[in-house]
N, C-alpha and C positions, 0 to 999 in steps of 0.2 A: 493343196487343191484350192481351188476357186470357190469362195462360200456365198453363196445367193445371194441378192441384192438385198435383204431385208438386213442383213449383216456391213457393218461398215471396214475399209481399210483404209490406218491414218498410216498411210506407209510412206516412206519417200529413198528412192535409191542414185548416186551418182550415174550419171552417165560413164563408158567406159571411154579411154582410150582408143580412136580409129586407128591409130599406126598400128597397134596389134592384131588387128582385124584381119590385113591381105597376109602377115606369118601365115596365122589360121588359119584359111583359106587352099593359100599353096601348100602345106602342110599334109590339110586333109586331103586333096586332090592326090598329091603323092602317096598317099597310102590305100589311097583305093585302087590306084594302078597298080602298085608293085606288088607282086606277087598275083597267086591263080588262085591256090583254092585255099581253103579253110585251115589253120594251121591257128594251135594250140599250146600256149604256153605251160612248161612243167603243171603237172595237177595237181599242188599243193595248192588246200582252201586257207582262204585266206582266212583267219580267225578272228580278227578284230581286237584280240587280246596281247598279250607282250610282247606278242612277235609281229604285233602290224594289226593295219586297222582292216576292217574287212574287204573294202573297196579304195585301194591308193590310187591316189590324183593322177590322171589320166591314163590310169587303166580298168578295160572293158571286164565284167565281171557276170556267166551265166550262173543264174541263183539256183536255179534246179542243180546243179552240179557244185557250185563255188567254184568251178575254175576260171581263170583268166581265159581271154579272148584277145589276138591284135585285133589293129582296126580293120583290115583289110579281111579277115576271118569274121568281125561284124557286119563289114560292110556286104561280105558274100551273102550271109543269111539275111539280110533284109534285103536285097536287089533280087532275090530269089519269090517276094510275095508281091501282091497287089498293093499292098496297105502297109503304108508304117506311122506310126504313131508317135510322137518325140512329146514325153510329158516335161513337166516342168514347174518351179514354185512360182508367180506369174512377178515377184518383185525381186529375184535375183538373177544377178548380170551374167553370174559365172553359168546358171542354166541356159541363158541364151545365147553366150559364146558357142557353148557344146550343143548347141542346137544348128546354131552357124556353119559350125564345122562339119555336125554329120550330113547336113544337105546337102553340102558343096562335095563333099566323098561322094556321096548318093546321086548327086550329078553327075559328079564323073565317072559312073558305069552306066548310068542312064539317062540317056541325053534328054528324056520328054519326061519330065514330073510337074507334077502339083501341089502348089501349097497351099494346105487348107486352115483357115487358120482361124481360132475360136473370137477372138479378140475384137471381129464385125459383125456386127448383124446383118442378114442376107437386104436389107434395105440399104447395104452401101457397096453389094457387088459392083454396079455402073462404076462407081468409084475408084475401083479397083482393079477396074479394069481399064479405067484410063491414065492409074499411074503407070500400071504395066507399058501400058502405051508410050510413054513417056509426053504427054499431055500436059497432067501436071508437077509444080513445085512442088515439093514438101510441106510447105505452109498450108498449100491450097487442099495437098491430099488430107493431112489430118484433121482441119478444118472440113472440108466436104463430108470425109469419112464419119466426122461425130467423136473421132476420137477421146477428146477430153470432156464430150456429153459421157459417150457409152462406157468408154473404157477404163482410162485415168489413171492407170499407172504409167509411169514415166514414157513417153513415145522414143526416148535414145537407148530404153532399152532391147527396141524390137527393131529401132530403122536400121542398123545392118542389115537382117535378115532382109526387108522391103527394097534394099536399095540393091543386095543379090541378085532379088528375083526379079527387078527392072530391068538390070544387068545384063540378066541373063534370056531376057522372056519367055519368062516362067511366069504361066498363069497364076494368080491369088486368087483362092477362093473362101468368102466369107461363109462362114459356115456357123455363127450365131442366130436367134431369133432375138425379139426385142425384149426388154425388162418387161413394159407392160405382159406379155405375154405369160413369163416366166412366173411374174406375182401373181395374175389373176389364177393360176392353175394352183399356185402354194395358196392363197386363201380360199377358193371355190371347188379345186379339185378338178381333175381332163374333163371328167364328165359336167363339170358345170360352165364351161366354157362352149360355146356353141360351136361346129364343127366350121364353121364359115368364119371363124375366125382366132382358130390355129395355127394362123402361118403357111397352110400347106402340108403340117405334120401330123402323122398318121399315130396311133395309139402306142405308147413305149412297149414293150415285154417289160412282166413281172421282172423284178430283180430278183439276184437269185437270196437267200435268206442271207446266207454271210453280208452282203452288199446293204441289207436292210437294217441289218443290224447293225451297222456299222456306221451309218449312217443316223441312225436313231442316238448312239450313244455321241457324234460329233456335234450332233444338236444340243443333245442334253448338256452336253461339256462348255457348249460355246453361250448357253443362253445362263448355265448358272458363273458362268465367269463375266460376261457383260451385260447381263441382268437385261437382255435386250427385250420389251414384251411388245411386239409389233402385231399381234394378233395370227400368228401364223402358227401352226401345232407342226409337232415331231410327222406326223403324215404328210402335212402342207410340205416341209421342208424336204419330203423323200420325193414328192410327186413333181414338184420344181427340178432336182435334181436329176431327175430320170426324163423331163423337159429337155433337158442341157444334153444329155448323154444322147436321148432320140434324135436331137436337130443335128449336131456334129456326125451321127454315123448316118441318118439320110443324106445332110451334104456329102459328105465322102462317097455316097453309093452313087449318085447324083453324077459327081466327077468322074468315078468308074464308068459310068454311060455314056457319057462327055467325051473322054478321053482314054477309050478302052487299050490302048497300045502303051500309055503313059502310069508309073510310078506315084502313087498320092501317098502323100506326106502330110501328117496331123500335125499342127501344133496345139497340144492342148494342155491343160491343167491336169497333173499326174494326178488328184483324186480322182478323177473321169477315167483312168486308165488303168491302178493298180489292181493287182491279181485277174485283169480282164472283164472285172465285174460291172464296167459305165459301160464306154462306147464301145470295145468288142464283144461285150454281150449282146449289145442292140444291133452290132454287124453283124453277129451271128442268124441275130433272128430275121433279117434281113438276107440271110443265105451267104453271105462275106465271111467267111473262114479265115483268109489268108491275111494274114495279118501278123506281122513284127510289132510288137513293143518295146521302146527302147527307155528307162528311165535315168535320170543325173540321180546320183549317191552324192551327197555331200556328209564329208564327213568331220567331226564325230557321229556314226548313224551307230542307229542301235543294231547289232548283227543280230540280232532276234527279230529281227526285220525282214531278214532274208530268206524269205521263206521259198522254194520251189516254185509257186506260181505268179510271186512278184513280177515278173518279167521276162520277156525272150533275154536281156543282157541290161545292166547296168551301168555306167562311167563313171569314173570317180569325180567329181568337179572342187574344188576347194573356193570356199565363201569367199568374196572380194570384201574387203573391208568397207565401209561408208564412214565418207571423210566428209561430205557436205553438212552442212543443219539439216535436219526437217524443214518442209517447208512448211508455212504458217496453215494453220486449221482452225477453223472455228471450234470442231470436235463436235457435228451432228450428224444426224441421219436426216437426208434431205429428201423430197418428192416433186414434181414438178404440178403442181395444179393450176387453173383459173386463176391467170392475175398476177401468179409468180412463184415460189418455191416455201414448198412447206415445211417445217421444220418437222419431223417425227419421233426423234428424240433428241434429246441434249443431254450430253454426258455430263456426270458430276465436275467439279475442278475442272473445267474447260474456259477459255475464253467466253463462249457464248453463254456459259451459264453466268462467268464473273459479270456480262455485261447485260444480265437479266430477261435472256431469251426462254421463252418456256415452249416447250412441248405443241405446237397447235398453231405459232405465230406462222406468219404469209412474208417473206422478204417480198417485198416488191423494187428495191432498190437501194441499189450498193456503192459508196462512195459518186453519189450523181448520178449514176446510170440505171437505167430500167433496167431489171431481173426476171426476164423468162422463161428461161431454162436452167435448170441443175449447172449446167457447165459454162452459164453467165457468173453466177455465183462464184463455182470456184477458180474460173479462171480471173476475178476480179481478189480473189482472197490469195489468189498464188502469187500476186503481184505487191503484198504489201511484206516491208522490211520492218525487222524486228525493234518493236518498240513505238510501229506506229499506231494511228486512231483513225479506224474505218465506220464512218457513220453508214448507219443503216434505216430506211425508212421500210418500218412493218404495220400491218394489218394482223390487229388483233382482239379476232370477233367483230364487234362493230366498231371501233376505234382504231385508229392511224397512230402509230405512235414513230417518236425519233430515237433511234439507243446508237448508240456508239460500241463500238469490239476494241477493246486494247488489246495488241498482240503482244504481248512479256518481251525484254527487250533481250534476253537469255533465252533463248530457243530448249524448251522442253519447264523454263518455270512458268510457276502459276503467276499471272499477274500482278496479283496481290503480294507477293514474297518482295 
């Protein structure tokens, strides 16, 4: 799942291979033609144990049953609803291959869909609507989009998908709101945010208890494992959450009205979508029933995992390896305020701690250049090679000071080693 913005990810994944993209592609197309209706392989549950793992690499798997499914038998059941939902881990490639793939099946038994996709905030629809267009370059769209402000995991993990639905024109529809929005509800709570300025969104539904709990205990797990204290409580964190899960199922109901004869397709972060409890709870309460959910298994998974209401159908995906470095990180939690970029935490043993960045300082400027925004910052820190020295001019409190960042010249040692 996607963990709120208070939360940091120092993640970094390879870009895949394009020549494998159009196999994919034609692939999937072929199997959502061939054949009529729904057809079932032998109904032995897959067990997970000596005789095979629960979910095998690219076969379709319904949990309520444990049986197999072809694709052309998944594809029947989701071309059959309004909504389909394609969850996903937001840093692995093998998720948005089989995301790739199910769209392009899903095109081809329905020629008019939508793709709604969490990844923008509704402040860069224009945007995306004129890559659709074919308006603009690549450059120009993730740049306009805010991509590596808003979003910041790898953009060659998702341009496939972007460059289909160019391809093909197929509307994109952003279906995020903005960080600010999402923080000020996790510190202040819906009710302390004034109604003129939510975006547009309307009050979540209760989560159902399972969902709450569940959520409370992912808080607790992730703040005693990174010791994160950003002043935001286990409520703050559920009321954020259910932020995320309201904005994606108003967009999607949004596009239903939009394009009432067309097919929408979610791509979202499978925490928003396991057992139904994010975003088809909140289409429910919205009157949206119809709804497929489709998740990637990557396995080793735990078959105790597979419980009945994980899912209309699962696929197997098997992990791609990561052959690149990391990319360099200072290792903080950033903010964008007055003057330049806050630092809000600094992790122990990180660069920025080695180069005596504390908690509170103000980057204002990164190897020469002014620091604006969150994504001047990191797009000036994705650009240094290991071993080099990035001066940094900060504000801190009433004092200007100059620190320099050594990035280790071994990707993953501490500087000092």
């Amino acid at each position: 799942m996607r963990l709120p913005p208070f939360f940091s990810y120092l993640l970094r994944l390879r870009s895949a291979a394009h020549h494998a993209l159009l196999a994919l592609v034609a692939l999937s197309m072929a199997a959502a033609t061939a054949g009529c209706g729904p057809s079932m392989k032998p109904p032995a549950a897959p067990s997970g144990g000596p005789g095979g793992p629960c979910v095998p690499t690219g076969t379709w798997v319904v949990p309520a049953s444990r049986q197999q499914l072809t694709t052309p038998a998944a594809i029947d059941l989701a071309v059959a609803t309004r909504v389909v939902l394609l969850g996903e881990e937001h840093d692995q490639l093998a998720d948005h291959l089989w995301q790739l793939q199910t769209i392009a099946a899903l095109h081809g038994r329905r020629q008019r869909i939508v793709i709604g996709l969490e990844m923008f905030p509704r402040s860069a629809q224009p945007v995306l609507d004129r890559w659709v267009a074919g308006v603009l370059d690549e450059s120009q769209f993730l740049k306009e989009s805010g991509w590596g402000t808003f979003w910041r995991f790898p953009a060659e993990l998702y341009l496939p998908i972007f460059r289909f639905a160019r391809m093909n024109h197929v509307p994109m529809l952003a279906l995020n709101v903005s960080r600010d929005l999402v923080s000020r509800v996790g510190k202040e709570g819906w009710d302390g945010v004034p109604a003129a300025e939510r975006e547009g969104l309307s009050q979540p539904a209760a989560p159902a208890p399972a969902y709450e709990k569940w959520l409370t205990e992912t808080y607790q797990q992730h703040v005693d494992k990174e010791k994160m204290g950003d002043g935001t409580n286990a409520s703050g964190f559920i009321a954020a959450q259910l932020v995320w899960d309201r904005a994606f199922a108003e967009g999607i109901a949004a596009a239903l009205r939009a394009h009432p004869d067309a097919l929408v397709i979610g791509l979202i972060g499978s925490g928003h979508l396991r057992h139904r409890y994010g975003v088809p709870h909140q289409l429910a309460s919205l009157g949206i029933d119809d709804v497929t959910v489709f998740l990637p298994w990557t396995e080793p998974g735990d078959c105790d995992d597979m419980v009945p209401d994980l899912a209309n159908a699962v696929f197997g995906v098997e992990e791609i390896a990561r052959t690149e470095p990391p990319r360099p990180l200072l290792g903080v939690r950033i903010e964008e305020v007055e003057g330049g970029v806050a630092l809000r935490q600094v992790s122990p043993d990180s660069v920025a701690a080695a180069a005596g960045l504390r908690e509170g300082d103000v980057i204002v400027e990164a190897a020469g250049l002014p620091v604006h925004a969150t994504g001047d910052l990191q797009e000036i820190v994705a650009r240094q090679a290991p071993g080099t020295w990035l001066p940094l001019r900060v504000r801190r409190g009433k004092s200007e000071l100059q620190i320099v960042a050594h990035f280790p010249s071994v990707p993953g040692h501490h500087p000092s080693e």
